[in-house]
N, C-alpha and C positions, 0 to 999 in steps of 0.2 A: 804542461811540462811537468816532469817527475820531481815531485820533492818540492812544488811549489806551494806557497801556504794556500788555503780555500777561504773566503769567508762566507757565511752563511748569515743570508739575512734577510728577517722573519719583517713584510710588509704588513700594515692593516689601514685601509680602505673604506672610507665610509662617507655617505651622503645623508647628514645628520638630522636634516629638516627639522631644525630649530631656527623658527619664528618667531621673532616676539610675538605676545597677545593671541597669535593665530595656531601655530602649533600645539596639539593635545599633548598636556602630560611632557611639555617639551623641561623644564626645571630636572624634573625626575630622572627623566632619559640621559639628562646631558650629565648628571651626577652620577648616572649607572655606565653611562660609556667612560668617564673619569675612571671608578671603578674597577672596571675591569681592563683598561689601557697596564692601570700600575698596574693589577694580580698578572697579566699577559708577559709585558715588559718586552715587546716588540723591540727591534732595532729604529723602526723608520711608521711614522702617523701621519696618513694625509686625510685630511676630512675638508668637505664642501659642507654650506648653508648653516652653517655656523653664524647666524645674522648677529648676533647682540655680541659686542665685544665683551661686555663684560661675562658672560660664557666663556670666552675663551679665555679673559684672564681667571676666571674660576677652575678652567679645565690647567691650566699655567700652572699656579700653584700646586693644583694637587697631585700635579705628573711630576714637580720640579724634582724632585730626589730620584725617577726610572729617567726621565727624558731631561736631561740640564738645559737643553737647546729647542727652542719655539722661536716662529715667527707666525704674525698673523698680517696677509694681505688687506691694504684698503685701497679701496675705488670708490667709482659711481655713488649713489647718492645712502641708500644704504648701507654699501661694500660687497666685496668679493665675495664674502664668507667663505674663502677660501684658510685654511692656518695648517701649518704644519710643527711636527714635535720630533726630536729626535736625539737618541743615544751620541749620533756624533755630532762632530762642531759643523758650525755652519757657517761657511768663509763667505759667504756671499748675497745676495737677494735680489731679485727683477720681477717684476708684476708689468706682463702686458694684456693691457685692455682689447677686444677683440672694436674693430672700426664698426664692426654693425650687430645690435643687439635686440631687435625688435625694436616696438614701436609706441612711444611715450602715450599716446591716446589710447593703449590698449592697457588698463587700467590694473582689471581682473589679471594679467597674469603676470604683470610687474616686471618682467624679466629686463625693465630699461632700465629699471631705475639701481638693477644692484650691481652693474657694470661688469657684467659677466667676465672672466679673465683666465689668464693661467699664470700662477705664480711659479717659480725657477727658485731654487737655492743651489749652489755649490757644495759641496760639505766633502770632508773626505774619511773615510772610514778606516777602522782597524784592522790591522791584522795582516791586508792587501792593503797594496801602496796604489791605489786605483778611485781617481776624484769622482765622487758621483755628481749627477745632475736630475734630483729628482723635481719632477712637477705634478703641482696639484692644480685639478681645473675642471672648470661644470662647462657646458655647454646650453645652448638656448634649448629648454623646451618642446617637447613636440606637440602637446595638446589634444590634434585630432591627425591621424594619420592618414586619413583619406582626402582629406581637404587640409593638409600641411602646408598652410602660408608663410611660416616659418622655415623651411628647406633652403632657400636662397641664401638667407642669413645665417642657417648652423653650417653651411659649406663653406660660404667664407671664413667662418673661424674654424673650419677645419685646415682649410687651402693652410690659414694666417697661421694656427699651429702646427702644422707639416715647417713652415720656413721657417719660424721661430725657432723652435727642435733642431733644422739643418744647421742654424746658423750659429746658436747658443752651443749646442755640443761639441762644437769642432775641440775645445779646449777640455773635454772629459772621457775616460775611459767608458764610463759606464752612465747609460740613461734611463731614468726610471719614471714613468707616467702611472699617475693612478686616479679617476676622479668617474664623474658622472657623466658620458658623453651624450646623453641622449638620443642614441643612435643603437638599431642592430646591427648586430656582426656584420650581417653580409650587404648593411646599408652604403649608398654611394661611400657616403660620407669617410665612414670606418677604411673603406677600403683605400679610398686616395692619403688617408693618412698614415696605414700603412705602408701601403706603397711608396709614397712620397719619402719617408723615411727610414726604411726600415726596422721597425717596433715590430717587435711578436708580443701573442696573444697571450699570455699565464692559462690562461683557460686550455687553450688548444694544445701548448705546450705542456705543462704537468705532467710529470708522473705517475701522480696521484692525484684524485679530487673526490673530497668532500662535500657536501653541502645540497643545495637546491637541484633539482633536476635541471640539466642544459645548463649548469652555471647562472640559472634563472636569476636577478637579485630584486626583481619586482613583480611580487605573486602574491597570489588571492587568498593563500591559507596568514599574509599579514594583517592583522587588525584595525592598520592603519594607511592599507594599501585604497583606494579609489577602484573601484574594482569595474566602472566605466572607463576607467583606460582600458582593461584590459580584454575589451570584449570581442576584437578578434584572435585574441591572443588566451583562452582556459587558463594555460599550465602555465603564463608568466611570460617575465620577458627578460633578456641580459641587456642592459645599458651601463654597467658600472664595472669599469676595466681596471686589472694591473696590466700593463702594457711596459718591454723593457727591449734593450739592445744593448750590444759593446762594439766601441765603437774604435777600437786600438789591439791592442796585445791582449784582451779578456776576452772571456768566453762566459756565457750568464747561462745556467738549466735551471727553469723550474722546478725542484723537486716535489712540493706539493701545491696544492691551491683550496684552499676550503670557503664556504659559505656560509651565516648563519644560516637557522631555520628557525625561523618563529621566538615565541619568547626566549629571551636572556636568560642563563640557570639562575632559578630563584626566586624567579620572578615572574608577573604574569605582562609582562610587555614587551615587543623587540625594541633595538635601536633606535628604530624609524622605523621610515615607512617604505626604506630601502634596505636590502641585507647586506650585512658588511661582506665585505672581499680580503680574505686573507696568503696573501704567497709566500711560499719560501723558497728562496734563492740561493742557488751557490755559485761566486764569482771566483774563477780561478784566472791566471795569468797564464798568458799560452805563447809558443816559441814564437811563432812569426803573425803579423798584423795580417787581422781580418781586412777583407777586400773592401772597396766603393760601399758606402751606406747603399745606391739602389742595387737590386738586385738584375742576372741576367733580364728577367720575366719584363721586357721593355715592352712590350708589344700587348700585354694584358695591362701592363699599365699607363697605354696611351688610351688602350679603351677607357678607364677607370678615369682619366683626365679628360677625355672628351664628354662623357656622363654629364661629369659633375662640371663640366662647363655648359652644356646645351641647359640644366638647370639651372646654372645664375644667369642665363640668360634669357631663361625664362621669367624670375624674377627681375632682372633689369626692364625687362618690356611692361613689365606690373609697375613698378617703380614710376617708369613715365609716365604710364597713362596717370598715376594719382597726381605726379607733379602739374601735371597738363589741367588737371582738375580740379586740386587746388590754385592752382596760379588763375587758372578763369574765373572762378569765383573771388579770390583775392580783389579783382579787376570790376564783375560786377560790383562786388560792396563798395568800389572804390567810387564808382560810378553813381551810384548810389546814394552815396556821403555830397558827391560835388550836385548833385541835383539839387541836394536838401540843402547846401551851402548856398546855392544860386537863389531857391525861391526865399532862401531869408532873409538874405541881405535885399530880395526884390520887396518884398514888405517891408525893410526900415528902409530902405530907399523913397519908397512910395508910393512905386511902379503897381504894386496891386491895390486891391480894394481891402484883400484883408488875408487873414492865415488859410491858405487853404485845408488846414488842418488843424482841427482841436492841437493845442498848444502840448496837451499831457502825451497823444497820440504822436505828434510831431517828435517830438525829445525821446519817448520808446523807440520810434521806428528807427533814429540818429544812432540811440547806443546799441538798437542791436546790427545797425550796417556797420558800426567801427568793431563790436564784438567779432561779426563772420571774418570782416578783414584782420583784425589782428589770429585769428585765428587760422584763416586761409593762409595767411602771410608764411604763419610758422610752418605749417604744413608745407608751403613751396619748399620754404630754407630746408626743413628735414627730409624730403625727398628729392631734392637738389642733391644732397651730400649722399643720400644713398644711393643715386644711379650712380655719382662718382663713384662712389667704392665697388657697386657692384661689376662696373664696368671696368675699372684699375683693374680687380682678379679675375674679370674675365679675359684682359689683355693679358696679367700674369700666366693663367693657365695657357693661352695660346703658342706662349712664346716657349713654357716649360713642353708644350704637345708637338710644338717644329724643333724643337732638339733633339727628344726621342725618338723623331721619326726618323730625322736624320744621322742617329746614329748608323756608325756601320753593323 
């Protein structure tokens, strides 16, 4: 509408890969992204893998005179390393945990233990009277893309943040997404959570764009890039999104979107081992409310939902066969255990002539049948709970896939 105020508001994005102990050069980095957060003076900071809190109260501090307003997510057993920073206030907070996040025996890639999530704030901006709803949030992982064991599990928390998103914005003009989703553009995944909600891409949308080729944010000219991921991939990959929509009387355009490229001015190191993502936005207020969050395109987006259900239910069937695998073994060591109960008590009894087993032989073979059972055991309980969930979203997609079909 004419003569309505605009606000413009400059995002930065970033997947920090600071580790304690494990992360190179991570102290330095995280003092150069400080740095350059204040010279920038952004409106709105979401950064992921932010693991050491006190990082973040370091990064706290030395933003507090550009950004008055932080919040840092905790979770899982490390945490979220999820925080956000921000010019305006922040009325609110919600950290939800995604139900399935990989898999505690799988050691090397940790992804259980930091309780992957998406954190939500409320906050409301100047200028426009328009409550924003931005989220910061990483996704599991991919590892190997050709043998992606992982897929079942990053669709569920995509499914989980598509309804999160529906359910959380109802109460906000304006929604803003930015993090690591571990996903390509035109991956299932990407798609059902567009779709599901309708979020546009900053990438696709811009104006303008700056930065890596293809929006790339993880390439091979970085120093600290793993350059075996990206071996079907030369020139890089995009997995690190600003993602946004209005979801009332506003209208959001991208006007720009830029990328780093390699070293920080000044220096000889990037951010990470991801390149930041930078947009600019202009939120104006417009005459009459935007239609339904889904879009006509019902029919591209039942495909997009039957996809990504034929694959958790492919992980659902992975799921049993382990539960099925551990719970028999569970049962042999149980088996196992009462054999060796039986023949001990039949020697203090009397019933035999003597141990049929060296004594030191006897008591190894004991603790390692109660080790497999205590061990089998847990394995049942955690793939117990994850056909639950896997099979919960894939009733939820079923039911979301006979409504679209039955629309008129």
């Amino acid at each position: 509408m004419e003569g309505e105020p605009t606000l413009r508001l400059r995002i930065f994005d970033l997947n920090c890969w600071a580790i304690r102990y494990l992360s190179k050069r991570r102290q330095e980095r995280v003092r150069l992204i400080g740095d350059t957060l204040r010279q920038e003076g952004f409106d709105l900071v979401l950064l992921q893998e932010v693991w050491s809190e006190q990082d973040y109260n370091d990064l706290r501090v030395k933003l507090a005179g550009c950004y008055p307003f932080s919040h840092y997510f905790r979770s899982g057993v490390i945490g979220s390393g999820l925080c956000v920073f921000s010019r305006f206030p922040i009325l609110d907070t919600l950290l939800y945990q995604y139900s399935l996040n990989g898999y505690p025996y799988m050691l090397q890639h940790g992804d259980w233990f930091c309780g992957k999530s998406v954190g939500s704030r409320a906050g409301a901006s100047a200028g426009v009277t328009a409550p924003l709803l931005p989220l910061s949030l990483q996704l599991h992982a991919e590892y190997c893309r050709d043998k992606d064991a992982y897929l079942p599990h990053r669709l569920v928390q995509a499914w989980e943040l598509a309804q999160f998103i529906r359910h959380t914005s109802k109460a906000a003009d304006v929604v803003l997404l930015g993090g690591d989703l571990n996903m390509h553009p035109e991956d299932v995944g990407i798609r059902l959570l567009r779709g599901w909600t309708g979020l546009r891409d900053a990438f696709a949308e811009a104006a303008r764009f700056e930065g890596c080729k293809n929006g790339c944010t993880l390439v091979p000219d970085n120093c600290f890039t793993d350059t075996s991921e990206l071996l079907p991939f030369p020139l890089g990959i995009r997995i690190d999104y600003i993602l946004y929509k209005a979801t009332s009387t506003f209208t959001v355009k991208c006007e720009e979107l830029k990328t780093t490229t390699g070293p920080a001015l000044g220096t000889d190191i990037p951010f990470s081992d991801h390149e930041a993502v930078m947009a600019t936005l202009h939120i104006q207020r417009q005459g009459q409310p935007v239609g339904a969050t889904l879009g006509t395109a019902d029919l591209a987006l039942a495909d997009v939902v039957t996809e990504a259900r034929t694959e958790v239910g492919v992980g659902l069937r992975a799921a049993q066969r382990q539960r099925y695998s551990s719970g028999r073994m569970a049962v042999l060591a149980l088996l196992l255990l009462l054999l060796q109960a039986a023949a001990a008590l039949g020697t203090l009894a009397g019933l035999g002539a003597e141990q049929p087993f060296p004594k030191l032989s006897f008591c190894l073979l004991a603790f390692l049948a109660l080790g497999v059972l205590v061990l089998s055991t847990g394995l049942h309980l955690f793939h117990t709970m994850e056909v639950k969930m896997l099979h919960g979203t894939e009733d939820q997609m079923w039911m979301a896939l006979r409504a679209l079909q039955e629309r008129p």
